[in-house]
C-alpha positions as CSV (number, residue, x, y, z in Angstrom):
1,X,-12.7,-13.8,26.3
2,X,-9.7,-14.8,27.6
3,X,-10.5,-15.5,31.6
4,X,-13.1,-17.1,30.3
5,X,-11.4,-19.5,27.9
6,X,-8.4,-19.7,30.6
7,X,-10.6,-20.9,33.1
8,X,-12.3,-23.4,31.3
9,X,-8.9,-24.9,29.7
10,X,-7.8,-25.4,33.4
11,X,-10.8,-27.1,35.0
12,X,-10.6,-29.1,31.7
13,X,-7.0,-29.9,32.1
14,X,-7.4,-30.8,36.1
15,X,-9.4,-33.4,35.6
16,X,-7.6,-35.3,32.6
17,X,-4.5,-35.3,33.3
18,X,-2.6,-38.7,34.9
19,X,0.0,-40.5,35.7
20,X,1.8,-41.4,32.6
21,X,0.3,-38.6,30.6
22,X,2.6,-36.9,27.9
23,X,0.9,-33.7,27.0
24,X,2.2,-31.5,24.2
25,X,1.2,-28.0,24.6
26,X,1.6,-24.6,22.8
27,X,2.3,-21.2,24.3
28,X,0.5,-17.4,23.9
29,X,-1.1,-15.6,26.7
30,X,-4.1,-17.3,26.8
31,X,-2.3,-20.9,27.5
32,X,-0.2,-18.9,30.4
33,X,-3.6,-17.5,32.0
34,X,-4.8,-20.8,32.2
35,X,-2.3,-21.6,34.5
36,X,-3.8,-20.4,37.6
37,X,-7.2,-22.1,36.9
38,X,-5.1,-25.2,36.9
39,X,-5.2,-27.9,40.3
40,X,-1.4,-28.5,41.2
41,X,-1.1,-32.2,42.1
42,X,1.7,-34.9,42.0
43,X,2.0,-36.9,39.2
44,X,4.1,-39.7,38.1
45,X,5.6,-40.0,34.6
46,X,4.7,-37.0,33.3
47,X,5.9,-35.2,30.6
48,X,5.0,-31.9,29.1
49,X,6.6,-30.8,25.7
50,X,6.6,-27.7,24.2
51,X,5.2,-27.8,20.6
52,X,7.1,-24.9,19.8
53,X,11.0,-24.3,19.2
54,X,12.5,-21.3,21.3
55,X,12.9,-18.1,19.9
56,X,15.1,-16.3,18.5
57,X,14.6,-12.9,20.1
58,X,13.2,-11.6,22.9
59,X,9.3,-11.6,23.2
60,X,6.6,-11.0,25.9
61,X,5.9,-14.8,26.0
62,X,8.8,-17.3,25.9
63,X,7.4,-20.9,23.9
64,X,8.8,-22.6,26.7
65,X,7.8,-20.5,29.8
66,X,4.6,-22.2,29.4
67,X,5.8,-25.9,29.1
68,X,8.4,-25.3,32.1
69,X,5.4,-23.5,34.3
70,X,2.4,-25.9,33.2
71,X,4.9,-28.7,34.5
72,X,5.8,-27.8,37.7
């Protein structure tokens, strides 16, 4: 299910996010899939934290690869 999920989380995000915004997220494959569902526009103000802490050791999905990806 995750396309699925991925895809709706980005059309979802795309048209609530604005100018202003602060937006705390989380991280796991299904967050970083969503990512290229997402429409890349400028915005001003903007802030996206991750939720998580980093990690300690190496793992497939960083906590903050999301945050730093979802904001750009």
């Amino acid at each position: 299910p995750i396309p699925a999920i991925s895809a709706a989380t980005g059309d979802y995000l795309s048209g609530v996010v604005a100018n202003g915004m602060r937006i705390g997220v989380g991280w796991g494959r299904t967050l970083l899939s969503t990512l290229s569902y997402l429409e890349a526009r400028a915005l001003e103000d903007f802030t996206v934290i991750s939720l998580l802490g980093g990690i300690s050791q190496p793992r497939r999905f960083n906590p903050a690869e999301f945050a730093w990806q979802f904001a750009q």
